[in-house]
N, C-alpha and C positions, 0 to 999 in steps of 0.2 A: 504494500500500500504506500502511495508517495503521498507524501505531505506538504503539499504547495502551495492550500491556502489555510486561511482561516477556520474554513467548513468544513474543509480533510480535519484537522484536529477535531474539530468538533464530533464532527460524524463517528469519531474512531471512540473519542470517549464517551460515548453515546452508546458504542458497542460495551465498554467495560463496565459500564454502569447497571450493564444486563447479566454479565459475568454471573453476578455473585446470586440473583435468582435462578438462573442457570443453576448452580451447586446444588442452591439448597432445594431444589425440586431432583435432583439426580440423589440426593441424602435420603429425602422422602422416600422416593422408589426405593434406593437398598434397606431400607428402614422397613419396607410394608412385604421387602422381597424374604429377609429373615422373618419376618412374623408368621410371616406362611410358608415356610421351610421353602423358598422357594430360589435356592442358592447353588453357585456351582460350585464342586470341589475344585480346590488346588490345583490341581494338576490339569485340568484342564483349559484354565487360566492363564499358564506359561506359554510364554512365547518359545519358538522354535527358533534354534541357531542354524551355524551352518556346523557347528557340533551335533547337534541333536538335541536331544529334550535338556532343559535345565531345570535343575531342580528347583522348587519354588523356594524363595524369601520368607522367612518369619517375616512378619507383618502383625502388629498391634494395632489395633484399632479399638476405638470404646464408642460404643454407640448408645450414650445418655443422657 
């Protein structure tokens, strides 16, 4: 995105300002996705190398 004038800034922070109801509707969903066991395991979550499977990350998360 170039930023040339006045209205390019504008517009761009106009996007960011969306950002963060963005999250917190994506929180919502993994929120209502655990309540209804409705979650994927680990491993299927990992991305593929050009090794092969990696194993996943510990990953803490508190959802309260």
């Amino acid at each position: 995105m170039k930023f040339n004038t006045e209205s390019d800034y504008e517009k761009y922070l106009s996007r960011m300002r969306g950002v963060a109801v963005q999250v917190e509707q994506g929180i919502t969903l993994m929120r209502e996705a655990i309540r209804l066991n409705r979650t994927n395991h680990a491993v299927s979550m990992v991305s593929m190398g050009d090794k092969g499977l990696r194993p996943p990350r510990q990953v803490l998360i508190s959802f309260t």
